[in-house]
C-alpha positions in Angstrom: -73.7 -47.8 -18.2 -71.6 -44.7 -17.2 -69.9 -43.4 -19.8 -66.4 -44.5 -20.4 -63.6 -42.1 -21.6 -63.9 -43.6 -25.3 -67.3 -42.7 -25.1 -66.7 -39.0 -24.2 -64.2 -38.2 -26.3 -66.1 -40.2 -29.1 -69.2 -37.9 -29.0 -67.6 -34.7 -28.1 -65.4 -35.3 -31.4 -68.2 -36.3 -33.7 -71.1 -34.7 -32.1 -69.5 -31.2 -30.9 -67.5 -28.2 -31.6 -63.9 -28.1 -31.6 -64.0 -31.4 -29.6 -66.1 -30.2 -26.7 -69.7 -30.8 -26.0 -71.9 -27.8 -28.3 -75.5 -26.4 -26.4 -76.3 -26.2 -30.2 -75.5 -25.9 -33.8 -75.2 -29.5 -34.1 -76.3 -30.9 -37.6 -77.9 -34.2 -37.7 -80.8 -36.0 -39.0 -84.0 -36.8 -37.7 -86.4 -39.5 -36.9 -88.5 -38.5 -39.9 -84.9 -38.0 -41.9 -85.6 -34.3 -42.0 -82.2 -32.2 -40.9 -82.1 -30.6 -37.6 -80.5 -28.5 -35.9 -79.6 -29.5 -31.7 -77.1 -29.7 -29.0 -74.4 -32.2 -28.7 -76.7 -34.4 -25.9 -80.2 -33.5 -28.6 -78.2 -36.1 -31.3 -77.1 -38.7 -29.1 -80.6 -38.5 -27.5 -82.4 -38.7 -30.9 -80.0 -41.7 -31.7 -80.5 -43.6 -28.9 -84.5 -43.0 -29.2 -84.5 -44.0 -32.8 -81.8 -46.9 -32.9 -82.0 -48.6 -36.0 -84.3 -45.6 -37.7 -83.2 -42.8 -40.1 -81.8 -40.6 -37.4 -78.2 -39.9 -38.5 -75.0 -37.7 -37.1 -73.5 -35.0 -38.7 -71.2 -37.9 -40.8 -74.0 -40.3 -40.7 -73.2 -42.1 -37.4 -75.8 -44.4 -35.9 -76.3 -45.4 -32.7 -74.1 -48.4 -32.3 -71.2 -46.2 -33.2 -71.9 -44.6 -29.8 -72.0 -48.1 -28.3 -69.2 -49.3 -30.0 -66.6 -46.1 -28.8 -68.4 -46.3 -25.2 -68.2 -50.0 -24.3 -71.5 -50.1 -23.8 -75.1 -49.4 -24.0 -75.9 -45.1 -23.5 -78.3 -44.2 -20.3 -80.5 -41.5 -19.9 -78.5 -40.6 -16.9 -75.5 -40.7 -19.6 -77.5 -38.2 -21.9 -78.1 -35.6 -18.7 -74.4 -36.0 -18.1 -73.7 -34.5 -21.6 -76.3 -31.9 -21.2 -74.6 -30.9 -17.9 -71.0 -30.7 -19.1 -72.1 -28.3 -22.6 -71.1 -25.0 -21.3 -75.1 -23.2 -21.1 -76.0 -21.5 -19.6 -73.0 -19.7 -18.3 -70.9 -21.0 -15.8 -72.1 -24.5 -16.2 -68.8 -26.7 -17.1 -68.2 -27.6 -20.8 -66.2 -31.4 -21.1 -63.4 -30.7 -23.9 -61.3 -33.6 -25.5 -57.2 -33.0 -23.6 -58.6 -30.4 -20.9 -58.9 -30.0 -17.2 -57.2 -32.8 -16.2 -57.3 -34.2 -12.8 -55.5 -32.2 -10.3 -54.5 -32.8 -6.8 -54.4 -30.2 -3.8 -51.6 -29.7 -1.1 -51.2 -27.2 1.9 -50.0 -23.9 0.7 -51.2 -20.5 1.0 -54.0 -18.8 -1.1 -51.4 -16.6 -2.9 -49.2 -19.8 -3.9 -52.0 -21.7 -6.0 -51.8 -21.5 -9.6 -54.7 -21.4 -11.8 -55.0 -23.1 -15.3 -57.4 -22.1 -18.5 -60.5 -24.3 -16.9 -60.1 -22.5 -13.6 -58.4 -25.7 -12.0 -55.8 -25.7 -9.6 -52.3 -26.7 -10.4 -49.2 -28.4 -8.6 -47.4 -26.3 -6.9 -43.2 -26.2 -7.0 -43.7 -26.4 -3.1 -45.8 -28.9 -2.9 -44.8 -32.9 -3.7 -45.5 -33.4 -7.1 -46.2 -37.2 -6.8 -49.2 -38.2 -5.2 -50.1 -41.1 -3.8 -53.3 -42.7 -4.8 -55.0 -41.9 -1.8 -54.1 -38.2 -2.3 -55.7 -38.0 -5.8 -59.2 -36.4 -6.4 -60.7 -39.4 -7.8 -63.9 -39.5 -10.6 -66.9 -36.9 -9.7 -70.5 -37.8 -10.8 -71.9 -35.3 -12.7 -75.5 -34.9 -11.3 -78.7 -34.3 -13.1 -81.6 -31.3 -12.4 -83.3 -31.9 -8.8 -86.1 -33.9 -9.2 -89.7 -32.1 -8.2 -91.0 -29.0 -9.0 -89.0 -25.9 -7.4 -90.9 -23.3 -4.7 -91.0 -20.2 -3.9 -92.9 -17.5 -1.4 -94.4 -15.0 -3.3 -95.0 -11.9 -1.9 -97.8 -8.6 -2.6 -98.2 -7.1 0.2 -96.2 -4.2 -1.4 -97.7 -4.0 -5.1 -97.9 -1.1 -6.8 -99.7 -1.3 -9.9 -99.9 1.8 -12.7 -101.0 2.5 -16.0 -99.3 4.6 -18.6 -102.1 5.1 -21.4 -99.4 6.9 -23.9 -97.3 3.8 -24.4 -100.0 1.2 -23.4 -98.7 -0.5 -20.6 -98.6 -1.2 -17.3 -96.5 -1.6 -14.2 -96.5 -4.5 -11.5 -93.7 -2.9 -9.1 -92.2 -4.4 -5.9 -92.9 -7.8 -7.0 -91.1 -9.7 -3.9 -90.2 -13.1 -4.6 -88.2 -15.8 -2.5 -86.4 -19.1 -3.3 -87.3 -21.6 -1.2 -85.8 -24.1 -3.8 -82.6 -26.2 -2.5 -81.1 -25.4 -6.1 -80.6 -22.4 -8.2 -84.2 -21.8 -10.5 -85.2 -19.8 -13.2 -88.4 -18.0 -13.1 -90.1 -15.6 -15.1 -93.9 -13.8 -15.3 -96.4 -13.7 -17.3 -99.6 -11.9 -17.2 -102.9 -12.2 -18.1 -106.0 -9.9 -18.2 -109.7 -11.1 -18.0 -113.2 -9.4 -17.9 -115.7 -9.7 -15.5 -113.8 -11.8 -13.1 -113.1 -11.1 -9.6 -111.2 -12.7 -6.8 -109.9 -15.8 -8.5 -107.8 -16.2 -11.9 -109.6 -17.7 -14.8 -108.3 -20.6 -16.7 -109.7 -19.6 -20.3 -111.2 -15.8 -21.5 -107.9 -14.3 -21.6 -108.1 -11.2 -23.5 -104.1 -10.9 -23.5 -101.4 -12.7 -22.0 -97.4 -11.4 -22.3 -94.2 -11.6 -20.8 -92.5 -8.7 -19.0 -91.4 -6.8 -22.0 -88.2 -4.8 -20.7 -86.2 -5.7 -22.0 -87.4 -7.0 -25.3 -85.6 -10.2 -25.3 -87.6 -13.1 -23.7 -83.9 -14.7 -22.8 -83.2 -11.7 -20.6 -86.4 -12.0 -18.9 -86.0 -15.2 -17.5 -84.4 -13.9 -13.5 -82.2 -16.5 -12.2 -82.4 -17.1 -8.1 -80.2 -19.2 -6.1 -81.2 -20.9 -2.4 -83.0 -18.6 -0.5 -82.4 -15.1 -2.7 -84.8 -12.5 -2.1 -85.4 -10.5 -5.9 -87.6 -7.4 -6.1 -89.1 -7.3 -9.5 -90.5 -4.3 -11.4 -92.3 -5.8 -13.9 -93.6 -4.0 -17.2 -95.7 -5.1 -19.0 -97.5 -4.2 -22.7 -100.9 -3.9 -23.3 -102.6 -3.2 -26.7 -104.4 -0.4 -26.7 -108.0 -1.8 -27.4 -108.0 -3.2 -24.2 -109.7 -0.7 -21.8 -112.1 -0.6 -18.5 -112.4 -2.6 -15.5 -110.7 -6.3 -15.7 -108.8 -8.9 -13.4 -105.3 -9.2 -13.7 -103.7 -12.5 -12.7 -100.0 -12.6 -12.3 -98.0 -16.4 -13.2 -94.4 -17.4 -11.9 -93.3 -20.1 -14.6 -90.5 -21.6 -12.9 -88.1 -24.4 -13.4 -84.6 -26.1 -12.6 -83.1 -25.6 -15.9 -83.1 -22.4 -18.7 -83.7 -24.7 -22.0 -86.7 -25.8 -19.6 -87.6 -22.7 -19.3 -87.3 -21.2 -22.5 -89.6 -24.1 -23.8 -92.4 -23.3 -21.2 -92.7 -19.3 -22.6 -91.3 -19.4 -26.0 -95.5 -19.2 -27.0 -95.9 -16.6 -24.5 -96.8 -13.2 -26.4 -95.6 -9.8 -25.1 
């Protein structure tokens, strides 16, 4: 079932901030009754999952409270709705209780629109201010990520690789890398070192693995690209000191349609 106004406004007051969907800091109980810690779509999720369990709100709701205020049974697509509409990353629209209400558009030039607090367009004085019902907007689907894996061209042919043995690390420069995604990614590198390998990139033997390191804050690594971008990268990375000689280095382009996805895939990543 879609959800139903009720059912919005239900979980963005009990299971948000300031009655908007949260990305996080969402109390609520788990499956195991331990307390977490989650966004506003992480609780309805784990309370749809464990119906009837010990998973618990932040005021000890259950799942058929959610059923009850929504009219109906919670979808998955329901819970990639919520997780669409919590304001992260940035730009992404955040669904608040009261705000952004539908708006309807008329002819007038660019200089007489007005613009209100959620960036939506207001009536105009000039314009009729009662529309008929064929004028009006109507309801929008919120899609979820593109299915499939995303795709880019990756390209070497102007690599310049360099060693700084004060600091310990090393450079991967003019890193050339294209979206050939239909939707905006996230990618990020990773690189590993191996001994005694040549021309192809061992699965196992690593002798260090790490993220591009500037700056120091795996979040900021992650490089967002939209349909067709071209990014150069520099890329530097660290490497202890106790590795030395001869070795293969094998670059890796994580990539995904969505940052939490992303931050899940190299959170483990050292570097």
């Amino acid at each position: 079932m879609t959800l139903s106004q009720a059912g919005k406004e239900y979980i963005a007051q009990h299971f948000g901030t300031s009655n908007c969907y949260a990305p996080s800091g969402i109390a609520y109980t788990d499956p195991a009754g331990v307390p977490a810690i989650g966004s506003t779509s992480d609780v309805v999720a784990t309370l749809k999952l464990d119906d009837g369990g010990l998973s618990r709100g932040p005021n000890g709701e259950v799942y058929d409270d959610i059923v009850a205020a929504n009219g109906g049974a919670i979808t998955n697509t329901d819970i990639v709705e919520i997780a669409s509409n919590d304001g992260f990353p940035d730009g992404e629209p955040q669904y608040c209780i009261g705000e952004c209400i539908p708006v309807w558009i008329c002819e007038l030039p660019l200089n007489g629109w007005e613009f209100d607090g959620c960036g939506n367009r207001k009536l105009n004085p000039e314009c009729d201010p009662i529309p008929s019902d064929s004028d009006r907007a109507g309801e929008f689907e919120f899609m979820g990520p593109q299915e499939g894996d995303p795709t880019i061209i990756l390209d070497l042919s102007a690599l310049e690789m360099r060693q700084d043995t004060k600091d310990f690390h090393f450079e991967m420069n003019d890193i050339q890398v294209t979206s050939t995604s239909p939707q905006t990614i996230y990618i990020a590198l990773e690189v590993r070192l191996f001994v005694g390998a040549k021309d192809v990139c061992p699965q196992t033997g690593a002798i260090f693995k790490g993220m591009d390191r500037v700056p120091n804050s795996k979040v900021a690594r992650i490089k967002v690209l939209d349909p067709g971008e071209v990014n150069i990268i520099n890329a530097d990375f660290f490497q202890p000191g106790e590795i030395r000689g001869v070795h293969t280095v094998c670059l890796l382009v994580h990539g995904t349609w969505t940052r939490s996805e992303l931050d899940e895939e190299i959170v483990l990543v050292p570097g």
